[in-house]
Backbone as a printed PyTorch tensor [residue, N CA C, xyz], in Angstrom:
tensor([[[ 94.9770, 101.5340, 110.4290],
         [ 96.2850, 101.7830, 109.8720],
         [ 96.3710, 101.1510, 108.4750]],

        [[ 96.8140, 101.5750, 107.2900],
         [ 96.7860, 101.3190, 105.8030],
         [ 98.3560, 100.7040, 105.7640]],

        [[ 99.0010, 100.0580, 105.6530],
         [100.1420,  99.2890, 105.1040],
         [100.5630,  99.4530, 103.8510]],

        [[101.3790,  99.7020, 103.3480],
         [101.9300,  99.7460, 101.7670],
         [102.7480,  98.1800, 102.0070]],

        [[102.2740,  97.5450, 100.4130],
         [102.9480,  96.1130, 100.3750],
         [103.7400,  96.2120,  99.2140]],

        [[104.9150,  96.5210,  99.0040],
         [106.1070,  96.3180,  98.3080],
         [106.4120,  95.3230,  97.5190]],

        [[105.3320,  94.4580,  96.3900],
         [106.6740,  92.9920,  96.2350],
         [107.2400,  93.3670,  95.0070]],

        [[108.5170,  92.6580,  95.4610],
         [110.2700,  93.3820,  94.9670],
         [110.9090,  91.7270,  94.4780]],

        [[110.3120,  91.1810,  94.9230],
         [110.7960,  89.6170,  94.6710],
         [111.5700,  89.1300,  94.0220]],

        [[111.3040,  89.4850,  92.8440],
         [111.0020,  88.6940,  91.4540],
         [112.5120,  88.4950,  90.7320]],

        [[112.8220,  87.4450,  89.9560],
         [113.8900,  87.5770,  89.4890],
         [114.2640,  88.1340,  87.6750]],

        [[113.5680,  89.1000,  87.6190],
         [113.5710,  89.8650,  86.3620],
         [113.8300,  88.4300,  85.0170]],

        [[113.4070,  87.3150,  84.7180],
         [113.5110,  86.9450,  83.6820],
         [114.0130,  87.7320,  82.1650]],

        [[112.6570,  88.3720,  81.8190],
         [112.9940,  89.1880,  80.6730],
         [113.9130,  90.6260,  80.7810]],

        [[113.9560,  90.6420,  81.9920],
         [114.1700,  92.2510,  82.3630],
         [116.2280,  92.0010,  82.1110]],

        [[116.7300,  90.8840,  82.6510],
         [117.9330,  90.3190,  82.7090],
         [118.2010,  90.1550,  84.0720]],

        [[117.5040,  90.5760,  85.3380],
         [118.1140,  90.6700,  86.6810],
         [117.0930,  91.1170,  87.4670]],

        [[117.0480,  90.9050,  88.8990],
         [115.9210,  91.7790,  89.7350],
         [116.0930,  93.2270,  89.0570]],

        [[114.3190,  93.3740,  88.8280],
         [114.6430,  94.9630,  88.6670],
         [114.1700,  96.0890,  90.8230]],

        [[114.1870,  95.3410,  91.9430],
         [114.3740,  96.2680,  93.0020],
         [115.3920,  97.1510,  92.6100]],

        [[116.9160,  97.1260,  92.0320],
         [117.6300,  97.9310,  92.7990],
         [117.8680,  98.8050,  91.8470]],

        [[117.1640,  97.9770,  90.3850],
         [117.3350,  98.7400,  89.2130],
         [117.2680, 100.5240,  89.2310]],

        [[117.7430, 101.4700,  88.7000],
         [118.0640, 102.8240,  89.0900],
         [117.1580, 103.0990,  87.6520]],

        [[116.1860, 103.9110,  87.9430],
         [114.9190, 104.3490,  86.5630],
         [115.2540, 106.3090,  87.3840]],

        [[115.4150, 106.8900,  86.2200],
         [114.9620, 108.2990,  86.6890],
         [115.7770, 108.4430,  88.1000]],

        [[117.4950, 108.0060,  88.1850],
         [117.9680, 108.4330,  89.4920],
         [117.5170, 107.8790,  90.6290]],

        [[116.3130, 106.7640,  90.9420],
         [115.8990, 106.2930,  91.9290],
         [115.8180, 105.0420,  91.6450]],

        [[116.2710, 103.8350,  92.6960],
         [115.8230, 102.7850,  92.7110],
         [114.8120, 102.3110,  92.5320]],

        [[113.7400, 101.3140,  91.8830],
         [112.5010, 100.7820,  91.6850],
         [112.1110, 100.8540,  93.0650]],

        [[112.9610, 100.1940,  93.9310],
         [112.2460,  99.3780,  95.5610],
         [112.1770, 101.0680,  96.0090]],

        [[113.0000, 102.0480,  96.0170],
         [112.9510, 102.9230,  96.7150],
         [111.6580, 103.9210,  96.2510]],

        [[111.5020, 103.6190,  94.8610],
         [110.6120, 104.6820,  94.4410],
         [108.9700, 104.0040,  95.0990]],

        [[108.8960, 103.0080,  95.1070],
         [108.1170, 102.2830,  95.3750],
         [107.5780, 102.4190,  96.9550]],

        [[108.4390, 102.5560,  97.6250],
         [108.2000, 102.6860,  99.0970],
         [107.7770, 104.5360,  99.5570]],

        [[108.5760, 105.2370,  98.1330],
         [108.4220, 106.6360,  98.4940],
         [106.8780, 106.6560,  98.0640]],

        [[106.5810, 106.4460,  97.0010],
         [105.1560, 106.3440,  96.4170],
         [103.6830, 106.0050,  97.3270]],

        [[104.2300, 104.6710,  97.7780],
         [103.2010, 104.3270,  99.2270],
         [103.1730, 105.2800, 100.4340]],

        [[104.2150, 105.8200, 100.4750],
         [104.3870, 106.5670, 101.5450],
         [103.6510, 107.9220, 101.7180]],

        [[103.6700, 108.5450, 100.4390],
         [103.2380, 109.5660,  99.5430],
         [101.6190, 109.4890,  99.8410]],

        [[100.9620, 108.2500,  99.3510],
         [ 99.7240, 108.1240,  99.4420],
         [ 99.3570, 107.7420, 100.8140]],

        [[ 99.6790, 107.8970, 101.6330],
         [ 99.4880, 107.7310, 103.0140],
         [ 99.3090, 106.4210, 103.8770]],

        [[100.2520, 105.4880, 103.2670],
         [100.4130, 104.6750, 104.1850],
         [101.4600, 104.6760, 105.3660]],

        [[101.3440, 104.2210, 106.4880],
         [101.5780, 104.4260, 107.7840],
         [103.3060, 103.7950, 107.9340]],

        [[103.2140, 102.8060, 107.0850],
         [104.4630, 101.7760, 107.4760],
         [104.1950, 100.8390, 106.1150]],

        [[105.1850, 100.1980, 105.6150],
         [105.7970, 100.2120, 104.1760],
         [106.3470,  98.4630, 104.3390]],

        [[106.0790,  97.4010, 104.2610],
         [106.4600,  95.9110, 103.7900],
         [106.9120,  95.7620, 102.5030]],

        [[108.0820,  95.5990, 102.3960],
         [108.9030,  95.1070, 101.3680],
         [109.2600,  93.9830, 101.1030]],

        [[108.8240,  92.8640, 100.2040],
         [109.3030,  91.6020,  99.8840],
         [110.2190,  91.9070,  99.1920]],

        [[111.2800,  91.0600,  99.4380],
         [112.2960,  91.2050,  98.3490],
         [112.8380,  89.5840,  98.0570]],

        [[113.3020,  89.1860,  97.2000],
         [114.1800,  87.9230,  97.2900],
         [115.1390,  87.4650,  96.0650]],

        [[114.5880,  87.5390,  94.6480],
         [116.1690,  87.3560,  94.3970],
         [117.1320,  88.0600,  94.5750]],

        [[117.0170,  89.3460,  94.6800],
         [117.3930,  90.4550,  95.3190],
         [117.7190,  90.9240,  96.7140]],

        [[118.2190,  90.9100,  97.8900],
         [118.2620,  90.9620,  98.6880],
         [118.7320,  92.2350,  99.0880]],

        [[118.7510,  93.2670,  99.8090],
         [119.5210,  94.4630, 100.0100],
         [118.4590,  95.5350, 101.1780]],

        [[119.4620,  96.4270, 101.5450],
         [118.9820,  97.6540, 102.6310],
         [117.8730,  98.2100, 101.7520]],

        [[116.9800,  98.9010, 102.3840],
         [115.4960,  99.3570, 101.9900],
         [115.1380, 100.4090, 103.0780]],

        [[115.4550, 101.5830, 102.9400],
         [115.1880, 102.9220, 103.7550],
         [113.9800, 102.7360, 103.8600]],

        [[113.3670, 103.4740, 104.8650],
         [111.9270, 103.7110, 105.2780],
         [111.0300, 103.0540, 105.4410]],

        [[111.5310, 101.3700, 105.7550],
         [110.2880, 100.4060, 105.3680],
         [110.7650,  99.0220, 105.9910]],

        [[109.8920,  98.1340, 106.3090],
         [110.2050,  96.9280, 106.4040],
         [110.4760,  95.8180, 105.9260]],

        [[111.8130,  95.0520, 105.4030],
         [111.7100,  94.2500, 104.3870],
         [111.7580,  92.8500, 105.0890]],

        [[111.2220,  91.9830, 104.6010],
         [111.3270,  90.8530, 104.3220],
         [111.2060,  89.8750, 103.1480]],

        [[112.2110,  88.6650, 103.2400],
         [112.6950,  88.2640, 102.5240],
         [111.5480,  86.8310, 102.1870]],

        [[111.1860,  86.2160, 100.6610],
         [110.4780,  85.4370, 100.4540],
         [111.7810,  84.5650,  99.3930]],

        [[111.9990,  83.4550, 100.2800],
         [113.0460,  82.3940,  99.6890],
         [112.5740,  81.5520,  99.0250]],

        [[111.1610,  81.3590,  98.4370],
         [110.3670,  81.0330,  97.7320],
         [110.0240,  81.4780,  96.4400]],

        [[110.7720,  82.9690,  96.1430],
         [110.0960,  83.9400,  95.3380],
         [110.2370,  83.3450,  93.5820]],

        [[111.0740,  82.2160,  93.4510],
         [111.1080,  82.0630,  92.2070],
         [109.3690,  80.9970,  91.5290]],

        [[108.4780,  80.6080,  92.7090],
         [107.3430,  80.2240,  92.7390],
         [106.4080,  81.1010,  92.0720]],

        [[106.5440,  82.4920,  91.9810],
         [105.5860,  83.5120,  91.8620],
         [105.0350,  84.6160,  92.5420]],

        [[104.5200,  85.3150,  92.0150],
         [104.2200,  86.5180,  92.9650],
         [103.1330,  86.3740,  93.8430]],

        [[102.6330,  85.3410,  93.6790],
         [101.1640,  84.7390,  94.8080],
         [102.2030,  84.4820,  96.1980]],

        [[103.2960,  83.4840,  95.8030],
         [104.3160,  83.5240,  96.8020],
         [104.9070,  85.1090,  97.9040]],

        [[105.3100,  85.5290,  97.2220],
         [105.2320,  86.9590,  97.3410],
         [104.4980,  87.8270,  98.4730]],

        [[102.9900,  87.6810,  97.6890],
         [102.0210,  87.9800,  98.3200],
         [101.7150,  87.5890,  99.5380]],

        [[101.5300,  86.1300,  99.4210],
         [101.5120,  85.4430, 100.8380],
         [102.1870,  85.9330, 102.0220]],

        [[103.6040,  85.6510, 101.6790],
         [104.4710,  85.9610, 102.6640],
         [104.8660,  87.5100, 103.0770]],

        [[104.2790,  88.5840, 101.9290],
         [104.0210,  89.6700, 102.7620],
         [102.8580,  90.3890, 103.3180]],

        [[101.6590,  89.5310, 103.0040],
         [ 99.9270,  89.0550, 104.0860],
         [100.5590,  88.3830, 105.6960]],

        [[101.7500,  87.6130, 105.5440],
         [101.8630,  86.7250, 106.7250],
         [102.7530,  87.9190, 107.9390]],

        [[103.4090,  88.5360, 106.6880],
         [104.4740,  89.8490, 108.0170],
         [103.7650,  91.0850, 108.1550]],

        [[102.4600,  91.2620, 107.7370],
         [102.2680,  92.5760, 108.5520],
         [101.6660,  92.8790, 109.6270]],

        [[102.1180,  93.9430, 110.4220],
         [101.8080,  94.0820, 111.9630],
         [100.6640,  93.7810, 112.4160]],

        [[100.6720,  93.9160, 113.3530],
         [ 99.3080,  93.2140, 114.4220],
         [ 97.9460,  94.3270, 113.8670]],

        [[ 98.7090,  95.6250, 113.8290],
         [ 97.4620,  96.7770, 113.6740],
         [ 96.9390,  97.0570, 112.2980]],

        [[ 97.3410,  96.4540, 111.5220],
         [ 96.8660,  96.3930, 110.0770],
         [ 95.7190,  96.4190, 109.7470]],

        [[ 95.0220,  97.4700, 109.2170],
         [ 93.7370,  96.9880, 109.0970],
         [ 93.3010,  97.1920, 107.4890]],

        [[ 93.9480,  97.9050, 106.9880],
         [ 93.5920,  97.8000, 105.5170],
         [ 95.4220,  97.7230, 104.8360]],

        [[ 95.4990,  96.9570, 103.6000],
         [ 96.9520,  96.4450, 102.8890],
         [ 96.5040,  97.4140, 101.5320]],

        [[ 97.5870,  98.0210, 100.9020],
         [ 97.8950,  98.3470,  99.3230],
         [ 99.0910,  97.9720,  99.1600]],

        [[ 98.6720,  97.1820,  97.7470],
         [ 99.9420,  96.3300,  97.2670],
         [100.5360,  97.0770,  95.7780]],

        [[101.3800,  97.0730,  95.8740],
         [102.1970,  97.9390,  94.8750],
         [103.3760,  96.8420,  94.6180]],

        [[103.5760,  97.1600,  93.0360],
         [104.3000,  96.1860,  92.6110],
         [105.6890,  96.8200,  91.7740]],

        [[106.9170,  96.7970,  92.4730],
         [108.1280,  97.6420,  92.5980],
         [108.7720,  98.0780,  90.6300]],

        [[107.8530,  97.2330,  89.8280],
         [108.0440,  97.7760,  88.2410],
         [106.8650,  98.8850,  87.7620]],

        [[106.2970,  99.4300,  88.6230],
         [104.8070,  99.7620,  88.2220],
         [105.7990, 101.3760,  87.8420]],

        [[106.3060, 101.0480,  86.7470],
         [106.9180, 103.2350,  86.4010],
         [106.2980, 103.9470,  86.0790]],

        [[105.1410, 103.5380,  85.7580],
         [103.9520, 104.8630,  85.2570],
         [103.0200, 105.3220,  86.6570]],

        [[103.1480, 104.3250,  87.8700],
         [102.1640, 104.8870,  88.7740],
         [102.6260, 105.7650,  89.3310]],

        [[101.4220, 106.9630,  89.7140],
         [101.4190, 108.1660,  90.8200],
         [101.0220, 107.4290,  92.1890]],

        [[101.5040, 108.5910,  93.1000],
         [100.8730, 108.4670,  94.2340],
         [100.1130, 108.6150,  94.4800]],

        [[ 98.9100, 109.4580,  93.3600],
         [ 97.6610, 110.5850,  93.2730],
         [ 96.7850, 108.9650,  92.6950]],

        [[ 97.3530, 108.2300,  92.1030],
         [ 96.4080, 107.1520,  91.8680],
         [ 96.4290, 106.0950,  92.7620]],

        [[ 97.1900, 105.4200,  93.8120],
         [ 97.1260, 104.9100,  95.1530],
         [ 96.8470, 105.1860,  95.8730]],

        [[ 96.5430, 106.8250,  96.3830],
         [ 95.6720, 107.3510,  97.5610],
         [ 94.2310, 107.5330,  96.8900]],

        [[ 93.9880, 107.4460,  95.6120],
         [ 92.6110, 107.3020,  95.2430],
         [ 91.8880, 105.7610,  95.2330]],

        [[ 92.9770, 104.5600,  95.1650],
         [ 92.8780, 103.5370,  95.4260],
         [ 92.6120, 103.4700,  97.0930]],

        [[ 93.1890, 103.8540,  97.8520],
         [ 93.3870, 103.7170,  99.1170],
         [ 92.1430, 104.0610,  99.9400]],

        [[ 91.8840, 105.0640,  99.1340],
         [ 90.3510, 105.9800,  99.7600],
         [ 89.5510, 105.6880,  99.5060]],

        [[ 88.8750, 104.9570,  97.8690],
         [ 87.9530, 104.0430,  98.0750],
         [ 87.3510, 102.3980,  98.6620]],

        [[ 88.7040, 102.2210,  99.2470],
         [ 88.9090, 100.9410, 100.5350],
         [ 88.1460, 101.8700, 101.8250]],

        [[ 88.8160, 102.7670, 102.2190],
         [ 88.5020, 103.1310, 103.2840],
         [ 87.1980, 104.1610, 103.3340]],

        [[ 86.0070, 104.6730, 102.3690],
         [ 85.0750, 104.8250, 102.2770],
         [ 84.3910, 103.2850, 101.9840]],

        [[ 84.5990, 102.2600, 101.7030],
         [ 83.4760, 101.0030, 101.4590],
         [ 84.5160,  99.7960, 101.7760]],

        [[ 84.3860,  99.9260, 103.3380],
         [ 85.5640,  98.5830, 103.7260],
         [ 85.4810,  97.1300, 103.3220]],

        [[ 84.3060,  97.0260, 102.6530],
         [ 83.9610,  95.3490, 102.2740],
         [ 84.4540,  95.4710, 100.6210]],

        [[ 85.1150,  96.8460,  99.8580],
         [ 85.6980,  96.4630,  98.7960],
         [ 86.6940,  96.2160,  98.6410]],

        [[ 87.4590,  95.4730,  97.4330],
         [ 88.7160,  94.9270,  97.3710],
         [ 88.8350,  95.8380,  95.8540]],

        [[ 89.4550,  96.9700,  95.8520],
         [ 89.7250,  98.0180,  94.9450],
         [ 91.3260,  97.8910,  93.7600]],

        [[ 90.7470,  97.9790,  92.9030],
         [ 92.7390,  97.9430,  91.5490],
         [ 92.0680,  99.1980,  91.0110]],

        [[ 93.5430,  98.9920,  90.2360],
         [ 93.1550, 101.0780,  89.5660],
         [ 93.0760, 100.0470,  88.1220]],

        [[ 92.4960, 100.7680,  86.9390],
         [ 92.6530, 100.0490,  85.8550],
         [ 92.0240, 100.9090,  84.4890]],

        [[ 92.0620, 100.3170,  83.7390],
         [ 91.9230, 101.1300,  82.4380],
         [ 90.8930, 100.6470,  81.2550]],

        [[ 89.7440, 100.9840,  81.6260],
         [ 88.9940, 100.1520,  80.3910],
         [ 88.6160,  98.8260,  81.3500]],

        [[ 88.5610,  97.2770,  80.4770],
         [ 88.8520,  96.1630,  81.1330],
         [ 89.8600,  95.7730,  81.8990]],

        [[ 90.7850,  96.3000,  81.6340],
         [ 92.6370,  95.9750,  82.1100],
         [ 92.2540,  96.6810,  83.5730]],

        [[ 92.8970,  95.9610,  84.3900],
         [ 93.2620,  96.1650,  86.2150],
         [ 94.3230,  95.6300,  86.2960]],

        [[ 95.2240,  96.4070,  87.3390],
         [ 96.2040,  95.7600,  88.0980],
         [ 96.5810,  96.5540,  89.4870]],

        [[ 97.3020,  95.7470,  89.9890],
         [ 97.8960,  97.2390,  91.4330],
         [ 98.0030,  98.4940,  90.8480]],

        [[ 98.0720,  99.2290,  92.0240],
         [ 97.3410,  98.8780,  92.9050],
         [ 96.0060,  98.2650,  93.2440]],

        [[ 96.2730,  97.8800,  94.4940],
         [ 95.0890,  97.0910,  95.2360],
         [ 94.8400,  97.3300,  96.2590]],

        [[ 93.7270,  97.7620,  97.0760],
         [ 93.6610,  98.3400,  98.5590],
         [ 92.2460,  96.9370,  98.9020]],

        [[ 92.9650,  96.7210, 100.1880],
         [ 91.3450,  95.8550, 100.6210],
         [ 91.8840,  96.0130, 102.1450]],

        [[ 90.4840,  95.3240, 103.1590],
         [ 90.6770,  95.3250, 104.2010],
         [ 90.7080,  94.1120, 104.8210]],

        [[ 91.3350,  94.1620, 105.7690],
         [ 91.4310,  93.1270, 107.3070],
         [ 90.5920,  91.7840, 106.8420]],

        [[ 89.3300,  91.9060, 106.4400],
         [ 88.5000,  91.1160, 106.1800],
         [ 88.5190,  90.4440, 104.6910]],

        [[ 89.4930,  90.4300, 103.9500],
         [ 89.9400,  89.9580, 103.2570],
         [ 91.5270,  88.8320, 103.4910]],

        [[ 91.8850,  89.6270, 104.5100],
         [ 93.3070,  89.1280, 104.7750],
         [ 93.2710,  87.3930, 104.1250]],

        [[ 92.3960,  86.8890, 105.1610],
         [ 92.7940,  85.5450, 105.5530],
         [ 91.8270,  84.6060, 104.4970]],

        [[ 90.6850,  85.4450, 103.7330],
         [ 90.2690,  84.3390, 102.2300],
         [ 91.5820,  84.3970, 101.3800]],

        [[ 91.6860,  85.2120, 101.0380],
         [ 93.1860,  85.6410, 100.1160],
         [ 94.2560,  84.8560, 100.0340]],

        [[ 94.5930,  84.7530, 101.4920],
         [ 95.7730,  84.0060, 101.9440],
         [ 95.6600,  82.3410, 101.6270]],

        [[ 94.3600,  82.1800, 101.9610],
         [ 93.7360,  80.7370, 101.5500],
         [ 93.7260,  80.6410, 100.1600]],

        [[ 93.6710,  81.6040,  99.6560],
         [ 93.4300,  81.5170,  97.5910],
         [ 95.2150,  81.3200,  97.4500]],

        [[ 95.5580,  82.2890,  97.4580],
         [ 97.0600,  82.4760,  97.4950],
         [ 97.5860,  80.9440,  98.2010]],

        [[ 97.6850,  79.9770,  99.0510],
         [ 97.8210,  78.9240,  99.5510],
         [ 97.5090,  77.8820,  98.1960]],

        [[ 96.4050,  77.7890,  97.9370],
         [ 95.6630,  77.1520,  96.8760],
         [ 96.5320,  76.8540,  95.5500]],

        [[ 96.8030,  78.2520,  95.2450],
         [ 97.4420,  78.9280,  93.6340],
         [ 98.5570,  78.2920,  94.2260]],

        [[ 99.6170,  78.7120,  95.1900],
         [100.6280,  78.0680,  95.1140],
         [100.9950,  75.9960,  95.1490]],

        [[ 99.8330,  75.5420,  95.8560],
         [ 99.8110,  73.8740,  95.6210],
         [ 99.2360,  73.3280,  94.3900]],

        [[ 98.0060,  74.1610,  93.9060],
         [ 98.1450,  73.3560,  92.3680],
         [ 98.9720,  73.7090,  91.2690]],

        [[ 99.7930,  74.8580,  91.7690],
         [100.6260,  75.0800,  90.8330],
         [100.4870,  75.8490,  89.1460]],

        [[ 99.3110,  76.4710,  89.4480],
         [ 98.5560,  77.1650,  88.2200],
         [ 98.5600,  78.6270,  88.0190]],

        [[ 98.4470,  78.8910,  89.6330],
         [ 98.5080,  80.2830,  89.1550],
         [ 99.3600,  81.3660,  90.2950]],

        [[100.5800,  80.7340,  90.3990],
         [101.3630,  81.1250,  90.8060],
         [102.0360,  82.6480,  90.4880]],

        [[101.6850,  82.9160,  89.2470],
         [101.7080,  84.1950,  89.0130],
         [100.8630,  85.3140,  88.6580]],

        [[100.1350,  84.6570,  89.2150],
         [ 98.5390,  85.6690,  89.2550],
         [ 98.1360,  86.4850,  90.7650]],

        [[ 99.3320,  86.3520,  91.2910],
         [ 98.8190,  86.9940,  92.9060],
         [ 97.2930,  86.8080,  92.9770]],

        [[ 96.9400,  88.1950,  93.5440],
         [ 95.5870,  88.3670,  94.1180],
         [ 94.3840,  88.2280,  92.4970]],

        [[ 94.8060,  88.0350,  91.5580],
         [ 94.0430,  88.6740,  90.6440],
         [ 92.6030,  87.4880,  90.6600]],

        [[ 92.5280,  86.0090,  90.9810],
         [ 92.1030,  85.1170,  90.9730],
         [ 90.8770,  85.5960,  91.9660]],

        [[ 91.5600,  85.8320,  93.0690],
         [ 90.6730,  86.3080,  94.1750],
         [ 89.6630,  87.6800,  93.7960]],

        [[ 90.8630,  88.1390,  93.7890],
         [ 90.0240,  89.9860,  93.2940],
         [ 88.7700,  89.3160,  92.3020]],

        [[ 88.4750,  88.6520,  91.2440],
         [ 87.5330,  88.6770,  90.5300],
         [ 86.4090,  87.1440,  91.1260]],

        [[ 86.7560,  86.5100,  91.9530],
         [ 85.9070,  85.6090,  92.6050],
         [ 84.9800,  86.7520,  93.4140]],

        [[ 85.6940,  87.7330,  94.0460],
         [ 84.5040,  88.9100,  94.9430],
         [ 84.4280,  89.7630,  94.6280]],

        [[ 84.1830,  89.7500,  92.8890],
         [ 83.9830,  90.5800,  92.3190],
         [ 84.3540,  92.4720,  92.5130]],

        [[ 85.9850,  92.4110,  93.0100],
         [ 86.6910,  93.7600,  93.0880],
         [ 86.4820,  94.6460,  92.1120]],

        [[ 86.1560,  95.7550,  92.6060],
         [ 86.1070,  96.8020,  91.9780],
         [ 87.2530,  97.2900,  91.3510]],

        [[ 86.8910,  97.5320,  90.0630],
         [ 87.7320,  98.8200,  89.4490],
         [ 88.0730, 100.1750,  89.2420]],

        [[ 88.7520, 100.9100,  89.6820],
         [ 88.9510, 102.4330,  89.3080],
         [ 89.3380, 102.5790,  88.7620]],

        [[ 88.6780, 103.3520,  87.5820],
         [ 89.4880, 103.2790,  86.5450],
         [ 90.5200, 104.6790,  86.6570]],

        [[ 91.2190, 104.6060,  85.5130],
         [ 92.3710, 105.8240,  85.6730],
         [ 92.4040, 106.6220,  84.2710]],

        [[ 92.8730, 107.3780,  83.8440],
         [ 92.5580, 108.4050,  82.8380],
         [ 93.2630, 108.2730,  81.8040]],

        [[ 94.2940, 107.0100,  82.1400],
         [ 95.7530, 107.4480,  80.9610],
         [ 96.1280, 105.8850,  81.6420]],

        [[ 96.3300, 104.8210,  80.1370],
         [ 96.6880, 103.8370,  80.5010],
         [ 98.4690, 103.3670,  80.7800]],

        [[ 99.2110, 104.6330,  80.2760],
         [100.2280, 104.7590,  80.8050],
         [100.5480, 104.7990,  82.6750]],

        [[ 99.8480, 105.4040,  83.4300],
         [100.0180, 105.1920,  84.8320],
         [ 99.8970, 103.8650,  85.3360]],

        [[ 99.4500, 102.8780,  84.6700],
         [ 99.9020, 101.5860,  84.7550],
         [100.5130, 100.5730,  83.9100]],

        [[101.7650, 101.4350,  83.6290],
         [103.0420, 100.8100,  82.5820],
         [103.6860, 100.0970,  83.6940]],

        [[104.3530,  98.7400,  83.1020],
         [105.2660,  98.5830,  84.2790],
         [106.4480,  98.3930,  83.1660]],

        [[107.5580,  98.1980,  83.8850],
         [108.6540,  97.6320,  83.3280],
         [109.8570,  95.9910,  83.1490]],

        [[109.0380,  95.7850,  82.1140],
         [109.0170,  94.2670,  81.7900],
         [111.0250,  93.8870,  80.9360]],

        [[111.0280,  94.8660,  80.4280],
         [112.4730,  94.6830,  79.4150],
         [113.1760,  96.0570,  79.8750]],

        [[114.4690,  96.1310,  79.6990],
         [115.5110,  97.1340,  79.8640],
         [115.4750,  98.1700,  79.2770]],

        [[115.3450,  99.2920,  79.1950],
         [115.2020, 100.3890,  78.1420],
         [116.2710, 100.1410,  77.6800]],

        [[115.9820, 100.6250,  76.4290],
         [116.9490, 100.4180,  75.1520],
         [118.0390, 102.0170,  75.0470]],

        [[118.8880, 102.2490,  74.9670],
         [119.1800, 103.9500,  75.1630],
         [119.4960, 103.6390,  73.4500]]])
């Protein structure tokens, strides 16, 4: 079973506010985000959310009261809530406005053709989420992620520390726009 991991956390610093509930293109970030995973065929949908708190159609949320720590925080605590049958996680990160679903089920599928990889889509040198890995990653991760959050360094580096200690693969993508995220408010 493939999991879509949602983190929604964050408290938009530059942005002015959580951007989850933020409305881009008529759809909520968190919602587009969960439709997207869903799209690429994950089974069941984990949503972190926390400065933000709110209803989340189609998916499971939980809340990380920690989240102003970082997105390793984040991470952790949505590695710690997913179901018993989990066997491979894609993590999607609820500002990502340039990603397709056509580039997370290509993420997704090269996890599940070579289960010992830990896969990002990326552009050139540049990677970011998505990220697909399996079961057998869960619990080093969680230990890195543990780590990052007590020395206090790289609290906002989620998985990226890890991903390049086991040397994760990159896919790359065609157009470095599909991994735009949204950092500041559009300007109208």
């Amino acid at each position: 079973m493939v999991i879509g991991l949602l983190l929604a956390a964050g408290g938009g610093r530059r942005f002015g506010g959580p951007k989850a509930p933020y409305v881009h293109q008529g759809e909520r970030l968190v919602d587009r985000g969960v439709r997207l995973l869903r799209e690429a065929g994950c089974q069941e949908v984990v949503v972190v959310l926390g400065a933000w708190v709110g209803e989340v159609a189609d998916a499971t949320v939980v809340v990380n009261s920690d989240w102003e720590s970082g997105q390793a925080s984040s991470l952790l605590k949505g590695l710690d809530s997913l179901p018993v049958g989990a066997e491979r996680v894609c993590v999607l990160l609820v500002d990502q406005i340039g990603m397709t679903s056509r580039v997370i089920s290509r993420v997704i599928s090269r996890v599940v053709d070579s289960p010992e990889e830990m896969v990002a889509a990326g552009f050139e040198d540049l990677f970011s989420p998505p990220i697909a890995f399996t079961r057998q990653h869960f619990i080093p991760l969680m230990s890195d992620l543990r780590q990052a959050l007590s020395d206090g360094k790289r609290g906002d580096s989620g998985a990226r520390h890890y991903f390049q200690e086991v040397g994760g693969l990159i896919l790359q993508v065609d157009d470095l726009a599909l991994l735009e995220d949204l950092d500041e408010p559009p300007t109208n």
